[in-house]
N, C-alpha and C positions, 0 to 999 in steps of 0.2 A: 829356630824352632826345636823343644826336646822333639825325642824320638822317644812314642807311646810305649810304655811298660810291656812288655809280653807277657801274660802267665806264664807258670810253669807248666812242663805235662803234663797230662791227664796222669800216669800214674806215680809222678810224686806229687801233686795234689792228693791224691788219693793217700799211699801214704801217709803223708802229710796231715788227713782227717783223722785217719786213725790214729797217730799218735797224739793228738790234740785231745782225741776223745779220751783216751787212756789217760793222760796227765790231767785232764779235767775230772775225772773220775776220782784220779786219787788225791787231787786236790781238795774234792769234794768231801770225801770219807775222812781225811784227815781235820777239815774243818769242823765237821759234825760229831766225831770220837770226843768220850771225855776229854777236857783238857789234861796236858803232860805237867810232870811234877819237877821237871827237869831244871834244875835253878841256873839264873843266868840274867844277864840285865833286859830288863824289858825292850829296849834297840833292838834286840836282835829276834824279838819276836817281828818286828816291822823288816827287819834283812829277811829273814824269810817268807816275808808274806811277798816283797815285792819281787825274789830270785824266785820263787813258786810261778809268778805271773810272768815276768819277764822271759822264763822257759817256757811258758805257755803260746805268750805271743808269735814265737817263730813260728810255729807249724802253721797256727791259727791264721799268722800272716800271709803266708805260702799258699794255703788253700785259697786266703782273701784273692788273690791273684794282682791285680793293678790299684783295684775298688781297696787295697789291705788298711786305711787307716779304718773302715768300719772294725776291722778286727780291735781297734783298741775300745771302740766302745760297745761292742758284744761282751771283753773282757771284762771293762769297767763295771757291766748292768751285773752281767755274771758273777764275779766279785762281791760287788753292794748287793744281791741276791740270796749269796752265800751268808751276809755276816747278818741280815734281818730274818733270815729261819735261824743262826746260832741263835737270836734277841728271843725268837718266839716259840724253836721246837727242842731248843738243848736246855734240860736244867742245870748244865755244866758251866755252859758256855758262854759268853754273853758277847750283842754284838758292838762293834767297836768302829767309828766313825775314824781313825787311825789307821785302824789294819784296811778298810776302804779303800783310803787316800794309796797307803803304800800297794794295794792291787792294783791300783790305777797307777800309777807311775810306774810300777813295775811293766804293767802290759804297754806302756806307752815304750819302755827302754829297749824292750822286746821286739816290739815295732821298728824302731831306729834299727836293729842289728838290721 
């Protein structure tokens, strides 16, 4: 028989929220900023969408406590959330069923650590 998860403590859960909150944030503002001019092969727009998520999920995880694989699909909705207001509230931006998939495996890899 496993022996049941323990959370973590109350104050690095805690912790833990607040830095979740802070990289979601800027996760946030950098998705909705015009897009960057910065040339380079489209790959590595998806490297960064899924290391942005994959750093996301540890905290996110931690605070999950035992219940943590919900953390991947808070991140996933959170994510596809993210790229259907680029679709609907950026005239820069558009959103991209790609950059999705790579939040989602990202937050899933995040999970794994």
């Amino acid at each position: 028989m496993k022996p049941a998860l323990e959370p973590y403590p109350q104050p690095v859960r805690r912790a833990a929220l607040v830095i979740a909150l802070l990289l979601a944030l800027g996760i946030a503002w950098l998705s909705m900023v015009p897009g960057s001019t910065v040339p380079g092969p489209m790959i590595s727009d998806k490297i960064r969408h899924f290391g942005a998520y994959a750093t996301l999920a540890i905290p996110v995880a931690m605070w999950f406590g035992p219940g943590r694989f919900a953390a991947v699909l808070v991140l996933t909705a959170y994510g596809a959330g993210l790229e259907l207001a680029q679709g609907l509230l950026s005239a820069t931006r558009q959103a991209s069923v790609f950059d999705a998939g790579a939040n989602a495996l990202g937050a899933y890899a995040g999970y794994l650590l």
